[in-house]
N, C-alpha and C positions, 0 to 999 in steps of 0.2 A: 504494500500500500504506500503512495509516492504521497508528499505531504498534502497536494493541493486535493487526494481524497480523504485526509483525516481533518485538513482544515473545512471541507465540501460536506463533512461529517457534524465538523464542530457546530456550523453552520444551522447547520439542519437541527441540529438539537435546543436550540434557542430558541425562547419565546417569538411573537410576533410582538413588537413592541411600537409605539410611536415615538420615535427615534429613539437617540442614545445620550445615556448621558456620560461624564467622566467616569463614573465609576465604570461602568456598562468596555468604556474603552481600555482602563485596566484590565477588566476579565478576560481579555479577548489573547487568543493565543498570539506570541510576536509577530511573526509574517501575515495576520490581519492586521494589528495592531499597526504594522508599518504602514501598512495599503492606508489603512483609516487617517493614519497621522499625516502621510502625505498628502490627501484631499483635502484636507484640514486645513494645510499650510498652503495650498494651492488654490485652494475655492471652489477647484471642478476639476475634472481630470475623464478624457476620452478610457474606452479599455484600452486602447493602444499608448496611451503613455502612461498608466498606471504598468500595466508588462511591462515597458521600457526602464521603468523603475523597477521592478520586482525580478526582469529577466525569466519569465516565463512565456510559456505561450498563450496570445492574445486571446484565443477561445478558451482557455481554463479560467485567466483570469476575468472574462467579459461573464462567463457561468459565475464566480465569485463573487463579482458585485452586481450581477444581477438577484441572487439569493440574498445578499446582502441588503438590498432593494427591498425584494420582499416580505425580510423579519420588520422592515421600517426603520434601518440604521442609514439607508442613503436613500437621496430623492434620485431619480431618473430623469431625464430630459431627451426629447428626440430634434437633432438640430441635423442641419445642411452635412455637418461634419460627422455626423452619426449621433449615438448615445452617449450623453454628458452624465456625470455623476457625481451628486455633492453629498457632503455627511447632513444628514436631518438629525439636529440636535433637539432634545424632549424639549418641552417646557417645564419649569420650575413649577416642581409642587409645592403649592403653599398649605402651611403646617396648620393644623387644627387650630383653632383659639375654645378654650373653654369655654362654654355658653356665659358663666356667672362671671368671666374677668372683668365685665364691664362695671356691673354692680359691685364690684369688689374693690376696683380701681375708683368706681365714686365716693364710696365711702374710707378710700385712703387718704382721698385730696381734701374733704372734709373735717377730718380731724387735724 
């Protein structure tokens, strides 16, 4: 098994998410994590120059971020030049508030 089927694996065993977030990019095994880092730093990236950067070939890596596509860690775009691909970062979850902090916070400001 050559890496790009155990990453083709890794892949697959990942939730569907909407997007990704830092941690999400920690978990991710190195030779994704590279691919991701470099879109990252780039904005967008063709399959053919994300291969160019990874040195593999262009149809394992274009199956890559297209499954990559559809867990919801990259957006896909179809342009003149082919399939663009950018990292779809989550949005920030905002944290619970207590229902009573408010009443609680009134009657701090009070005393």
């Amino acid at each position: 098994m050559g890496i790009f089927d155990r990453i083709q694996d890794e892949i697959q065993l990942r939730d569907r998410r909407e997007g990704i977030t830092p941690a999400d990019l920690l978990d991710l095994s190195p030779p994704l994590r590279r691919l991701m880092n470099r879109i990252t730093r780039e904005g967008e990236q063709t399959a053919e120059q994300a291969a160019e950067h990874v040195g593999q070939p262009v149809a394992e890596v274009r199956r890559m971020l297209n499954a990559l596509a559809e867990k919801g860690y990259l957006e896909r775009e179809e342009r003149e030049e082919g399939w663009v691909y950018r990292v779809h970062f989550a949005h920030k979850r905002g944290r619970d508030i207590p229902p009573g902090i408010w009443s609680a916070l009134g009657r701090r400001t009070k005393e």
